[in-house]
C-alpha positions as CSV (number, residue, x, y, z in Angstrom):
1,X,23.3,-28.1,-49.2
2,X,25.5,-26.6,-46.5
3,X,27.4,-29.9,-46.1
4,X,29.2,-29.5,-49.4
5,X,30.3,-25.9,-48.8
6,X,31.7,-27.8,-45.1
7,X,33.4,-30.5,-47.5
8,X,34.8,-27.5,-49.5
9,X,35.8,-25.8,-46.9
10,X,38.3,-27.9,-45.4
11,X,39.3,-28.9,-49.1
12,X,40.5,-25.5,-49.2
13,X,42.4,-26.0,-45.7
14,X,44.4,-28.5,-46.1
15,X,45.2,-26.7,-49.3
16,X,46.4,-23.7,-47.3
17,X,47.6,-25.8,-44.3
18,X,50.4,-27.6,-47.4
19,X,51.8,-23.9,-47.9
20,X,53.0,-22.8,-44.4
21,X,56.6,-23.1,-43.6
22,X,57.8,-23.6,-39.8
23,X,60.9,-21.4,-39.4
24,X,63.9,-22.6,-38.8
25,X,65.4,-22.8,-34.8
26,X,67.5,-19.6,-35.0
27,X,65.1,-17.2,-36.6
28,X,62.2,-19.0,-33.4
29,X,64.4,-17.8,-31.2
30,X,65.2,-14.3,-32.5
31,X,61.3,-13.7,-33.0
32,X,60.7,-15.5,-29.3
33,X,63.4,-13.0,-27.9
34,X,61.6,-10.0,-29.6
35,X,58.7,-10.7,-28.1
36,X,59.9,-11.0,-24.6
37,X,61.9,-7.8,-24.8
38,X,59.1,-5.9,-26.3
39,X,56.6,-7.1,-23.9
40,X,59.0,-6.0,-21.0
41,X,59.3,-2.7,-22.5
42,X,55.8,-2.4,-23.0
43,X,54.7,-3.6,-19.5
44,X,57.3,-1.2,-17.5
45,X,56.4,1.9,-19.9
46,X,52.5,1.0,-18.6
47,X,53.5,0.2,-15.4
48,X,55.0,4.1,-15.2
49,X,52.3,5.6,-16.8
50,X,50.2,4.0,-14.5
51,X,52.2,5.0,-11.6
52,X,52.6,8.9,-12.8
53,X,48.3,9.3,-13.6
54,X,47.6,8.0,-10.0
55,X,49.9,10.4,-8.5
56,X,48.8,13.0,-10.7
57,X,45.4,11.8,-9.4
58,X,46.0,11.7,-5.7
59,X,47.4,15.6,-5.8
60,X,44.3,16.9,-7.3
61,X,42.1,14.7,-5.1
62,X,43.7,15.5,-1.6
């Protein structure tokens, strides 16, 4: 019966859902910071590449 592998299922959660750890507030905001700068970075090295193809483009296209 599919409602005892359901039942099973979210025995096996909450089992899983007792072993996670929040971290604490300094180590949130390191991570929280990483994540912002990288995302910067990330969006201003697409932003470039972006900017160089659609030159590159335009040249070849005039």
């Amino acid at each position: 019966m599919w409602w005892k592998k359901f039942v099973e299922y979210l025995r096996e959660v909450k089992i899983e859902v007792k072993k996670v750890v929040m971290p604490d507030k300094k180590s949130l905001w390191g991570s929280t910071f990483v994540v912002i700068v990288v995302s910067l970075v990330l969006g201003l090295a697409v932003g470039l590449f972006d900017l160089l193809i659609s030159k590159g483009i335009s040249l070849f296209t005039r």
